[in-house]
Structure formats: structure tokens, C-alpha cells
C-alpha positions as CSV (number, residue, x, y, z in Angstrom):
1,X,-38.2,15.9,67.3
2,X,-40.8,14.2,68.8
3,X,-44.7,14.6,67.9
4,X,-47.8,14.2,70.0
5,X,-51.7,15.1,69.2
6,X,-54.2,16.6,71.4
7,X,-57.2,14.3,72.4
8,X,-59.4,17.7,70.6
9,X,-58.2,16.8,67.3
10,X,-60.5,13.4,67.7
11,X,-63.6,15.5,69.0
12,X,-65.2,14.4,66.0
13,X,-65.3,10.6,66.9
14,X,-65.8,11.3,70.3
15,X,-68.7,13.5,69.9
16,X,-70.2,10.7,67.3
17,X,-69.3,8.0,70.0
18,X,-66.9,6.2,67.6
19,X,-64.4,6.7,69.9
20,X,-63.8,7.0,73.7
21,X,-61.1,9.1,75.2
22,X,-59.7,6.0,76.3
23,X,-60.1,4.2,73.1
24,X,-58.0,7.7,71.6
25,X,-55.0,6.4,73.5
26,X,-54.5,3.4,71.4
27,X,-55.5,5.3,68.1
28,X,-52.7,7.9,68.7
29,X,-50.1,5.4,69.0
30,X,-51.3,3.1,66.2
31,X,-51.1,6.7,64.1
32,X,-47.9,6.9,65.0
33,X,-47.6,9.7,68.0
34,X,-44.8,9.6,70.2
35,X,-47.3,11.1,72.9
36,X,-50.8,12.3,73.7
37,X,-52.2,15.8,75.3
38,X,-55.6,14.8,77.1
39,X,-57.9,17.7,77.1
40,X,-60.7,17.9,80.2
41,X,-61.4,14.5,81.8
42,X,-64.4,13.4,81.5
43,X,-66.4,12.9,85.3
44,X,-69.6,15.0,87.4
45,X,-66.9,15.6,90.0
46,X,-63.3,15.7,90.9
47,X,-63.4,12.3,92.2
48,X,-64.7,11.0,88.9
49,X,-62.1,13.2,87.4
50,X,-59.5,11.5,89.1
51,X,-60.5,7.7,89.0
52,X,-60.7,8.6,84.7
53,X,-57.6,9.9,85.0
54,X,-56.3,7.1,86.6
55,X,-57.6,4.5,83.8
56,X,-56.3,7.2,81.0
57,X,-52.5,7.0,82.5
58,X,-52.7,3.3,83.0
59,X,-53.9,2.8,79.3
60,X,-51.2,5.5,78.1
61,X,-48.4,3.1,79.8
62,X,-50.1,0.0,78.3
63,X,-49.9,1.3,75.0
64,X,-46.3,2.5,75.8
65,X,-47.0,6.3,74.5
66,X,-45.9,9.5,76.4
67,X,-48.5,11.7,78.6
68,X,-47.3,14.8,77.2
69,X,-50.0,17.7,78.9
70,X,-53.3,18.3,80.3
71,X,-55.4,21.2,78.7
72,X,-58.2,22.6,80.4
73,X,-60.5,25.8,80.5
74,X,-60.2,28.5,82.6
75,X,-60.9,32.6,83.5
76,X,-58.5,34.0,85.5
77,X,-60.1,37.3,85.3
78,X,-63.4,37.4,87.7
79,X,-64.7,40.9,89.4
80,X,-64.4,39.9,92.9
81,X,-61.1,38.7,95.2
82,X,-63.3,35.9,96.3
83,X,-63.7,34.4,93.0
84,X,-60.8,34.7,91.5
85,X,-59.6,32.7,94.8
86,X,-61.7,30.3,94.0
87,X,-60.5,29.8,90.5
88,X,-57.4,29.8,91.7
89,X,-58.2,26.7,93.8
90,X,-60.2,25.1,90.8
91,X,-56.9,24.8,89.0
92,X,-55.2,23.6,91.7
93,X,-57.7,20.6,91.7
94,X,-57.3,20.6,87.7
95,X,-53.2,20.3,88.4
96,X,-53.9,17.4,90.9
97,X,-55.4,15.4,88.0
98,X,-52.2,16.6,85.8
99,X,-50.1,14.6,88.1
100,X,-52.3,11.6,88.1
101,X,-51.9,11.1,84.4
102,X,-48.3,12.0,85.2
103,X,-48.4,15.4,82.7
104,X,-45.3,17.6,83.1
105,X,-47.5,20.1,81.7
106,X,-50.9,21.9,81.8
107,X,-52.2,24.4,79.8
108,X,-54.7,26.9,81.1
109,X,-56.9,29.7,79.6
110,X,-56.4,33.5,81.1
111,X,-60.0,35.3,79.9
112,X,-62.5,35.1,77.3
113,X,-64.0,38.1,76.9
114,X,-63.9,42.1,77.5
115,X,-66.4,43.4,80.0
116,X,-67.9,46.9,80.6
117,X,-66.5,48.5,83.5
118,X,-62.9,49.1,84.4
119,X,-61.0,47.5,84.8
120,X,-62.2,44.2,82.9
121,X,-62.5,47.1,79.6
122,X,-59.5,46.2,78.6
123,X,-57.0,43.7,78.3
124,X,-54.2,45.0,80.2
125,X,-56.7,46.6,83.0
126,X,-57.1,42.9,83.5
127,X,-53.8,41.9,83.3
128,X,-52.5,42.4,87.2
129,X,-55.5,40.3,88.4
130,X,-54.7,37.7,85.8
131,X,-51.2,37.4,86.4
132,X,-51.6,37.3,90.0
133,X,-53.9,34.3,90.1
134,X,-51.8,32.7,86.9
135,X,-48.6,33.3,89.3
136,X,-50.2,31.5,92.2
137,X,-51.4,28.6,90.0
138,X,-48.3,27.5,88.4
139,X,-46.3,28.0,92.4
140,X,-48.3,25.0,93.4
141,X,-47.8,23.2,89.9
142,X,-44.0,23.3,90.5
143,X,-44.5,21.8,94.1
144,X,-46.2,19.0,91.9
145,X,-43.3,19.0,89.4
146,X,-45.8,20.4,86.6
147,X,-44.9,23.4,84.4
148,X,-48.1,25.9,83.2
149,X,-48.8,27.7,80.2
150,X,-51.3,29.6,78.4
151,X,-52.1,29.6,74.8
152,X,-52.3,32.5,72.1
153,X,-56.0,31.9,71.8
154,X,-59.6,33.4,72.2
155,X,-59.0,36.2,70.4
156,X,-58.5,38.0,74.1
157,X,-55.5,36.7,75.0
158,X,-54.2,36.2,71.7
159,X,-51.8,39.0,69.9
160,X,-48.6,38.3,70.4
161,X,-47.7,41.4,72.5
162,X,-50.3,40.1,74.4
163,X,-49.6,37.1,75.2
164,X,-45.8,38.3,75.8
165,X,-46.7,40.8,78.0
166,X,-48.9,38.0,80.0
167,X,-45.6,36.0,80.2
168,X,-43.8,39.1,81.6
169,X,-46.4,39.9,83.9
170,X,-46.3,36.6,85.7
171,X,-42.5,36.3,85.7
172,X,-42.2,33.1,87.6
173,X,-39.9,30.6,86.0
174,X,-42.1,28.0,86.3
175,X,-44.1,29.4,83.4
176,X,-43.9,29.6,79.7
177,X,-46.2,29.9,76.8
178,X,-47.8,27.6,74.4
179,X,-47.0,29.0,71.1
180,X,-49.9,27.7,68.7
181,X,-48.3,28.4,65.4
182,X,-51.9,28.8,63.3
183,X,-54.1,30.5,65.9
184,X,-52.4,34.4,65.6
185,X,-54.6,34.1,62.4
186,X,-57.3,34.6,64.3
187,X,-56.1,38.4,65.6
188,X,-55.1,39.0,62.0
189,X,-51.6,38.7,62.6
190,X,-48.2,37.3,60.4
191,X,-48.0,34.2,61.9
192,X,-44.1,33.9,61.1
193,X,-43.1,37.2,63.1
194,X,-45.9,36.6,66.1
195,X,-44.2,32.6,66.2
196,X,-40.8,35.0,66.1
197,X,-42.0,37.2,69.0
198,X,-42.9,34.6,71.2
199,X,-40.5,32.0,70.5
200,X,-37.7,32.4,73.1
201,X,-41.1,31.8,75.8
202,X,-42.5,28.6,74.5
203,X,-42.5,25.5,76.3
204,X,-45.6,23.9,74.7
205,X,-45.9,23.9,70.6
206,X,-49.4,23.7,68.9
207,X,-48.8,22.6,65.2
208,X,-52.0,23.6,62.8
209,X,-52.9,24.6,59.5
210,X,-55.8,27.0,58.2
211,X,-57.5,28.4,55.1
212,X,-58.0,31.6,54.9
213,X,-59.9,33.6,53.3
214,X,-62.0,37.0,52.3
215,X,-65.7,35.8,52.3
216,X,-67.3,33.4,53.4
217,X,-66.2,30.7,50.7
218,X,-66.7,26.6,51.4
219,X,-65.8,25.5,55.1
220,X,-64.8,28.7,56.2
221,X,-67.3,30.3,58.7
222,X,-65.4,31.5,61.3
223,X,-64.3,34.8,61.3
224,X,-61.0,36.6,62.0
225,X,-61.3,39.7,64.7
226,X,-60.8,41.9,61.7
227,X,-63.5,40.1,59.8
228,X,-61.6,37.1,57.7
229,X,-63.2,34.0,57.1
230,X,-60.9,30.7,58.3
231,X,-61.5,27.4,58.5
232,X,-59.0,24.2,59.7
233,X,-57.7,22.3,57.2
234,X,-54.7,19.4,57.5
235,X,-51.3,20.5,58.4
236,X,-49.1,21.4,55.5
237,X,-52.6,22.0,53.0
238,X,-53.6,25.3,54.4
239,X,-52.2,28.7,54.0
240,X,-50.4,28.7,57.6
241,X,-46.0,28.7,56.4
242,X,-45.6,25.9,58.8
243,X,-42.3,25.5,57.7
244,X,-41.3,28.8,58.1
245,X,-43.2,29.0,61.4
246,X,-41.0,25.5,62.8
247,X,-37.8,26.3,60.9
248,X,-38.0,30.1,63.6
249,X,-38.9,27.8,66.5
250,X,-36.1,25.4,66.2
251,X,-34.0,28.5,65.6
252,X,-35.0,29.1,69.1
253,X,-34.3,26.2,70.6
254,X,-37.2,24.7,71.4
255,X,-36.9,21.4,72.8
256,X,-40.4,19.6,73.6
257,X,-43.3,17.9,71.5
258,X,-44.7,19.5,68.8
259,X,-48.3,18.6,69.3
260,X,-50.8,17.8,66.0
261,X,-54.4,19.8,66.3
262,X,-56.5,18.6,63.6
263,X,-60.0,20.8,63.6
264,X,-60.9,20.4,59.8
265,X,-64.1,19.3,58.2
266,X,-62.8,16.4,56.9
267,X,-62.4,12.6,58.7
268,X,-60.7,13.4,61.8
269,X,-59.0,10.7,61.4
270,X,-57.9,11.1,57.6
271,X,-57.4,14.9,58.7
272,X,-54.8,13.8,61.6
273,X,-52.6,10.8,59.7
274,X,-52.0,12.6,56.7
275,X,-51.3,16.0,58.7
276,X,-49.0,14.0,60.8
277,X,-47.0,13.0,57.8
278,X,-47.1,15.9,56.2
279,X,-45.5,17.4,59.7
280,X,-42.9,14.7,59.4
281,X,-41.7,15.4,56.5
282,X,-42.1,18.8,56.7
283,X,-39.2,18.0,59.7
284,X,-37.1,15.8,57.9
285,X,-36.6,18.8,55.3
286,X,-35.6,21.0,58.6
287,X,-33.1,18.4,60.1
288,X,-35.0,18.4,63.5
């Protein structure tokens, strides 16, 4: 099984100016990564855009490591047919600078929040408009050869029966999910049956760890929707079963990278080496 890390997990050296995203190219090989996941590219513009992700995907082949998926931001729920149309052709940009760093995948938000008329009220009141808009994003990512997915993430979007019923609503074989095995922490869920739940759709694999607990103890600050406290921690130190959660996901069958996303307290770079061999070995007890 191969293993990759997101450009995020660095954010901590990049946002210090240790490290550049280029510079992250070279540091996730010399870690050991089989690939990378680049996150937005840096740039005012999409010309910018593009020329940065020209230099990332030339580095990325110097360095001889895999260009594994391009994440970026999105809300494919707006209130108007005009704007979501214009979303619509944001992402298209966004999947022109996939191909340029030669991703075979990209990984897009759906919605962030509720609003307070109908049908943004609720999730599934939402759902057609997203779906539609998600649907006509990932039919001119397969003309580019890119596959699209969306993430169990932002507490919106984020149940399992959610995020399965997002993959339903789409239905375009072009689509999967990105299963991110820690994150259904967040909506209070087992993480074990939501991986289970969502499993047979992933195409994309998010491997991290959290701490979790009642009050508002050490690191953790964030809160649950149902009012937990959690915090990241390194893979394998946390309470996340990661092996239980990889052991049902190789049950599956799931055959791409499973990608490291480190977003501890602790050196990001001491956070991502010893998660990533904890992962490894983790793997070497599964046989995958």
C-alpha cells in the first residue's frame, strides 16, 4: 500500500515561512512518502495559479515522488442559478490546474453552513442543487482524465448518511468519496461503522488520529457538533481505531494512497515522520 501526505499537514512550517510549498516537495520524499496531495496553489490569479503549478509538478518529477490529488475549497450550494453556475466554472478552472500538476484526483467541498430559508435550512433541501453542480464538475474532470470527490468534513456534509446520500445523489461514475477515517469524530459518530458505511464509495483515503475528550482538557479546543472537545494528535497516539478503521477499508478493496494529515500541536514535522511510521507499521500488521 502506498502512502502520500497532504501539503496541510506542513501548514505549520509554511505559515512560519520555514518551508515553501515547493520546498514540501522534497521534504515529503526525504520522509519517506510515495506521493504528495497539494492543497490550493498559491497565486492572485489563475494564471499565477497555473505557472505555480507548473514549477510544483516539475519539482514533484525531480524529486521522483507521485502527484497523488489537488484539494481545494468550495460551496456548491449558492441561492441563485447564476452563482452556483459560476461556481461551477470556478472548479472547472481549479480542475485545469489538477491536470497541470498531472493529479488524477481532486477533492472538492459541497457547503459549509445551514442557512435560514428553505431550501438551504437543511441539508438535504440543499442536496439537488449540490448534486447538480457536483455532477457537472466532475463531467468536465473526466474529459480531463481527473476523478472528483468530496470529503466527510465541515460538520455539514459530514455524517456518514450524509455523505452517502451526496454520492447517491450525484450518481456519475466519475465520482467517489474521500473517506477521512478520523473526521466522523467531529458529527459524534463510531468512526469504525461510518468508515464501514462509506467504504464500498471511497476513492481517496484521509488517514488521521485525534484525542478526544469531555472538557476542554490540554490541546483540545475544538468542539464536536454534540459538544466534545478534540484535538489532532499523531497517527496511531490518539483515540481514532486506525487499525480497525484500515483493516474495514482494505476489506473493501480499496486500492489508492492512503494519505497522512498531521494537524497536532506538536512539530509538524516530528508530528508527520513518527505518524507515518506508526501508519507503516500499523500496515505491515494488516498485510497490505
Amino acid at each position: 500500500m502506498k502512502t502520500s501526505v497532504t501539503l496541510y499537514s506542513f501548514s505549520q512550517y509554511v505559515n512560519a515561512g520555514k518551508l515553501t510549498q515547493l520546498d514540501c516537495i522534497a521534504k515529503a520524499k526525504e520522509l519517506g512518502f510515495d506521493g504528495i496531495e497539494f492543497t490550493e496553489i498559491a497565486g492572485a490569479n489563475l494564471e499565477e495559479q497555473k505557472e505555480n503549478a507548473r514549477k510544483l509538478r516539475a519539482e514533484a518529477e525531480r524529486v521522483g515522488i507521485d502527484v497523488v490529488s489537488y484539494t481545494i475549497t468550495a460551496d456548491l450550494y449558492k441561492e441563485t442559478e447564476e452563482a452556483r453556475a459560476a461556481e461551477v466554472e470556478r472548479l472547472k478552472g481549479e480542475l485545469d490546474i489538477a491536470a497541470i500538476l498531472g493529479a488524477k484526483l481532486m477533492r472538492h467541498d459541497v457547503c459549509h453552513r445551514l442557512g435560514k430559508k428553505w431550501p438551504a435550512r437543511s441539508f438535504d433541501g440543499m442536496l439537488p442543487y449540490i448534486a447538480d453542480s457536483a455532477r457537472k464538475v466532475t463531467e468536465y474532470a473526466e474529459t480531463l482524465g481527473i476523478r472528483t470527490c468530496s470529503e466527510n468534513h465541515g460538520y455539514i456534509a459530514q455524517d456518514s448518511d450524509r455523505v452517502e446520500r451526496l454520492f447517491n445523489a450525484i450518481h456519475h461514475d466519475n465520482y467517489g468519496l474521500l473517506c477521512d477515517i478520523g473526521n466522523f469524530i467531529c458529527v459524534d459518530e463510531d468512526t469504525s461503522l461510518a468508515v464501514s458505511r462509506v467504504a464500498p464509495y471511497a476513492i481517496h483515503v484521509h488517514v488521521k488520529d485525534f484525542m478526544i475528550r469531555n472538557e476542554p482538557i490540554g490541546p483540545c479546543k475544538s468542539q464536536t457538533r454534540g459538544g466534545k472537545y478534540f484535538a489532532g494528535v499523531v497517527i496511531g497516539e490518539g483515540d481514532i481505531p486506525v487499525k480497525r478503521n484500515l483493516a474495514i477499508l482494505k476489506r473493501a478493496g480499496y486500492e489508492g494512497y492512503l494519505t497522512v494529515e498531521y494537524e497536532g500541536s506538536e512539530d509538524c514535522i516530528a508530528g508527520i515522520s513518527r505518524g507515518l511510521a506508526n501508519l507503516k507499521g500499523i500496515l505491515a500488521e494488516l498485510n497490505w
